[in-house]
Phi, psi and omega in degrees: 000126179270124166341290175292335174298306169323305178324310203264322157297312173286015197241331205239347175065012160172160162321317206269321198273355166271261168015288207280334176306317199258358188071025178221198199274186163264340137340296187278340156259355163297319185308328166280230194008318196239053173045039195270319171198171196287131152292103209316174170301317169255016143253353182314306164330312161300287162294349161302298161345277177320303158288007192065092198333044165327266169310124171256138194315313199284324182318314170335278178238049193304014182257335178268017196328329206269349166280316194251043161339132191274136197315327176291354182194046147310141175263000000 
């Protein structure tokens, strides 16, 4: 289960209001919770949106440093 995802519903108060947040389905953020698939690179944003920036792009997507760089290692 991915975590920050767990996070970003509960903060957003469900799948289908996260989903909607994001233009997408509630489908597609259950596949995100449960590791099926990624979040693209252009909704990361959306959910950052969506948590008030609870949640951060790099929390997201951390495979991705050179798009979502961690504030600490940042240049």
């Amino acid at each position: 289960m991915n975590n920050v995802i767990k996070t970003a519903i509960a903060l957003v108060g469900s799948q289908k209001k996260l989903g909607a947040a994001c233009g997408l389905s509630q489908q597609a953020v259950y596949k995100w919770l449960h590791n099926k698939a990624k979040v693209s690179p252009e909704h990361v944003d959306h959910v950052v949106n969506a948590t008030g920036g609870e949640i951060q792009a790099y929390e997201i997507r951390p495979d991705l440093p050179h798009l979502f760089p961690h504030p600490d290692q940042a240049a």
